[in-house]
N, C-alpha and C positions, 0 to 999 in steps of 0.2 A: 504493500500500500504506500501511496506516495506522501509527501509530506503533506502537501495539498487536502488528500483525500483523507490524511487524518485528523485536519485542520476544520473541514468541514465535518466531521462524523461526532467530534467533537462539539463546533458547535449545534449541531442539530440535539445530540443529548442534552446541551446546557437546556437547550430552549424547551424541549419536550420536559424537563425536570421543574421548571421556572413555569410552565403554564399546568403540570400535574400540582406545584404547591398553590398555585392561584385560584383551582377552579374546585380542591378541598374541598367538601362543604364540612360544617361543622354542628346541624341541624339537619332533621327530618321530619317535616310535616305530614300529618294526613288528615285533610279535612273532614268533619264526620256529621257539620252543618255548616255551610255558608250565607243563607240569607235572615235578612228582616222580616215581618211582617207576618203573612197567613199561612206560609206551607211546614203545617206539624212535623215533616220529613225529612227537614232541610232545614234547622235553625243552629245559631251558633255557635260552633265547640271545635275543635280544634286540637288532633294530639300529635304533641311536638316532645320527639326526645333527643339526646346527640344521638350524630351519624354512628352508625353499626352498631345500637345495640334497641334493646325493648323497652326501655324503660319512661314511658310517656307520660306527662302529665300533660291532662285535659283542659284545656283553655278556653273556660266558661261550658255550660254543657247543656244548650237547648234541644240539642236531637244526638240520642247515644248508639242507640241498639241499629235503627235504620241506619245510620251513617259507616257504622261496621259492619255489615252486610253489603252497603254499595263496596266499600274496600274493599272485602273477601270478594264477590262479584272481580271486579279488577283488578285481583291475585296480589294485594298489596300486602292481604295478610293470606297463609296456608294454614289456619288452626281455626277452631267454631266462633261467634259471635261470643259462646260465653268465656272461652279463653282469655282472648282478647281482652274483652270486660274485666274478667278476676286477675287478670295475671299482668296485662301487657299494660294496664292503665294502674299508674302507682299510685297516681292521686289527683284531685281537683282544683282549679284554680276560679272564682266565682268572683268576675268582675261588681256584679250588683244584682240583687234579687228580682227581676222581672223576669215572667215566666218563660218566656222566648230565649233563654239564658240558662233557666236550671231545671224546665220540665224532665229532661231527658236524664236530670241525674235524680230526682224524684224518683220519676216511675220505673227506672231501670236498679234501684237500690234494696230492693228486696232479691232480688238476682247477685247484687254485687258480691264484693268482698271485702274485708278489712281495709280501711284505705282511709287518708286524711283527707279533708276537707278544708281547702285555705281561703279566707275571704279576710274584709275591714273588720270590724268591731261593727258599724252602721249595718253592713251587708248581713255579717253574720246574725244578728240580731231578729234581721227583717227573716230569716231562712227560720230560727228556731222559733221565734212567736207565729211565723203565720204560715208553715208547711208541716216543717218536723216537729208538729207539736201536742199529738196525737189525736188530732180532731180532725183536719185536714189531712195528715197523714200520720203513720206512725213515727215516732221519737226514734233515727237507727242514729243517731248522733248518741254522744258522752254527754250532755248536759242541755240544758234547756225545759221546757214543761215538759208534764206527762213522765211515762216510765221511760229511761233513756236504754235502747238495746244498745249499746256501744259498739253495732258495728264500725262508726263513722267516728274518727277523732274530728273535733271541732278546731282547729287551730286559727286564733284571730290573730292578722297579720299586721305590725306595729307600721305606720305610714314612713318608707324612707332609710328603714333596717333591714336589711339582708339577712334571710331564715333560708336555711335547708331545707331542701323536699324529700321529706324522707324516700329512701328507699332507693332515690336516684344518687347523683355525683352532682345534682345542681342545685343553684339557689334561687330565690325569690329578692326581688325587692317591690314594694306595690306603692304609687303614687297616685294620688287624688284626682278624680276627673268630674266636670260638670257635666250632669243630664239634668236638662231644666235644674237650674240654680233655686234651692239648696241641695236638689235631689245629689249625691253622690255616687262615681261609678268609677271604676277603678285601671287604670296603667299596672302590667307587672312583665317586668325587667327583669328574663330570666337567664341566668350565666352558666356556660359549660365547658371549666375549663377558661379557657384567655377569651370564652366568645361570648354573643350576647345577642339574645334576638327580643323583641318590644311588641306589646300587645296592648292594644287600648278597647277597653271594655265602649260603649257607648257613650258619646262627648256632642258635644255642641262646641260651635268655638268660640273661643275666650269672649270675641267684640258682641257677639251675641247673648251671650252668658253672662255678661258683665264681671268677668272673672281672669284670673292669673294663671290658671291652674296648665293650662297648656305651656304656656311660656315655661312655665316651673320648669316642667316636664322637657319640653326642648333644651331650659339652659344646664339641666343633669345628665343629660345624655351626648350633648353636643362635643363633647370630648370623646367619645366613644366611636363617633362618626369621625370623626378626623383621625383618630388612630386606626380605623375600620376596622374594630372588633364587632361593632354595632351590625348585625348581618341583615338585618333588615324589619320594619315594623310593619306590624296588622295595625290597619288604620279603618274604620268605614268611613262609608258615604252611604246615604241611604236615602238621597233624595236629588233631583238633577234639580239646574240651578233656576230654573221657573220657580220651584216651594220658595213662596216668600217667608223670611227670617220670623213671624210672628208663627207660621206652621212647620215652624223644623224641628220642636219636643227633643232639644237636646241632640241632634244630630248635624251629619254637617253635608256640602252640597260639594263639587268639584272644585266651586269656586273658591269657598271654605275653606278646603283643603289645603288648594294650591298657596292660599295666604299663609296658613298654620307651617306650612313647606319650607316657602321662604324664608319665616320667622328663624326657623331650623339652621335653613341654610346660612342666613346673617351671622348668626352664632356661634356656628360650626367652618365658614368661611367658605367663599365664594370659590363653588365648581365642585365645593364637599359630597351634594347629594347625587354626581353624575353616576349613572349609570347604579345609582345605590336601589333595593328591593324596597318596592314599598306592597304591601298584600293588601287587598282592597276587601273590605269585609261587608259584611251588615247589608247587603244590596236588596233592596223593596221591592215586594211588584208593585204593578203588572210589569210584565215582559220589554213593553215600550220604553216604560221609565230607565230600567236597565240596558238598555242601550242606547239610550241618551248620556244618562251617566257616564257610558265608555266612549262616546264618541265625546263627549265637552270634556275628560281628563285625555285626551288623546292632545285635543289641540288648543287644551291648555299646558300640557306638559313643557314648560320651556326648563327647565331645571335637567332635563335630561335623565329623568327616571327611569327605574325600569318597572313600570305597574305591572302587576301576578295578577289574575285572576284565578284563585280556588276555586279546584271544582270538586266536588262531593264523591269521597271516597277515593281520590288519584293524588299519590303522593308526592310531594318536591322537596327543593333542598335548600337550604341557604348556608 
């Protein structure tokens, strides 16, 4: 071989080794609900564990059992629905009590198994007085009304301190969000390892809110995205930019968005969000409005993102 030809086999390896460390993922999502609104089959949740292993926790949990059947359906999982369920889900994570959020971990909890339960002190509260509270449903939590069956550890999660998920290698940190001001809903920032992927439960933005709480949120993370361990955040939109701000109940529109973005980006410094995952969650029907939505974030994107669209039960990476 010539000196040439080892010059270039050479650099063909650097390069192949330099785009194998780049395109790592360090996260594995599998959606198990992605929308807003009326389809019982398809609401909220989310289970994300690190890359190559099963250790998932649930990311708010409005549709559990259907959304593990669409997966197994698209071979994402090869074991039963209740596998999956008892085993491969270590635990929950419960942005805010609306039902569209925690139906699927309600009705799916006489099936489950031991496992914790992590929400705020407000959220938590709102689950044991008016679900697990043996009138509405049975007590499977450790404390709250009624007789408590202790399948469910209750863990309330202190706003802005980093707690372990049991069972996994990652941690939590949960951060404050407006849904219609006072109502609270919750951001959690989960770390695995040097990485970090961002989940915001249901939010309206700040100008409309009359609140701080995004900003917060932005200027905590904003360091994260500039070092990019920050792998990418679940954001919704849940209405295109026709809903006027007096009918947006705490949610936000593209237009919303792309402000709350920038904010980011100002923060984080200019050119920080190119090409960064943003996951688009919470999407309303009807059908129409949803693609509305995607075409007004298409050509508003001047930030240079790269919007996800989750699809129900098909796994990605970040």
């Amino acid at each position: 071989m010539s000196i040439f030809s080892r010059f270039l086999l050479c650099l063909l390896l650097i390069s192949a080794n330099a785009f194998s460390q780049k395109e790592k993922s360090s996260f594995q999502i599998v959606p198990l609900g992605i929308k807003g609104g009326i389809d019982e089959k398809n609401l909220s949740a989310y289970l994300l564990a690190p890359a190559n292993t099963k250790d998932f926790i649930c990311l708010d949990a409005g549709t559990v059992n259907a959304g593990i059947e669409k997966a197994i359906e698209n071979k994402v999982f090869k074991v039963s629905t209740s596998e999956v369920l008892r085993k491969y889900i270590k635990g929950y994570l419960v942005s805010h009590a609306h039902l569209d959020h925690v139906s699927g971990l309600i009705i799916n909890s006489p099936a489950d198994s031991s496992k914790t339960v992590y929400a705020t002190d407000k959220c938590m509260e709102m689950m044991e007085n008016h679900y697990f509270n043996d009138q509405t449903w049975a007590n499977f939590g450790d404390k709250g009304v009624g007789f408590p069956l202790k399948k469910y550890h209750f863990q309330t999660l202190n706003l802005g301190e980093e707690t372990p998920i049991s069972n996994t290698k990652m941690t939590v940190k949960a951060f404050p969000l407006s849904h219609v001001n006072p109502f609270e809903s919750t951001a959690f920032l989960v770390k695995s390892e040097d990485s970090y992927a961002l989940y915001l439960g249901d939010t309206g933005p700040d100008s409309v809110e009359k609140s701080d709480k995004l900003k917060a949120l932005w200027t905590a993370v904003a360091p994260l995205v500039q070092s990019k361990k920050l792998k990418g955040i679940f954001i919704e939109v849940s209405f295109p930019n026709e809903q006027p701000d007096k009918f947006l109940f705490g949610h936000l529109t593209p237009n919303h968005l792309m402000t709350e973005l920038h904010i980011l980006e100002d923060l984080a410094g200019k050119g920080s969000l190119n090409n960064f995952k943003i996951i688009i969650t919470h999407l309303k029907p009807p059908a129409k409005n949803i693609t509305k939505i995607k075409e007004q974030l298409k050509s508003q994107n001047d930030l240079g993102l790269k919007i996800i669209y989750p699809e129900q039960g098909k796994k990605f990476e970040l």
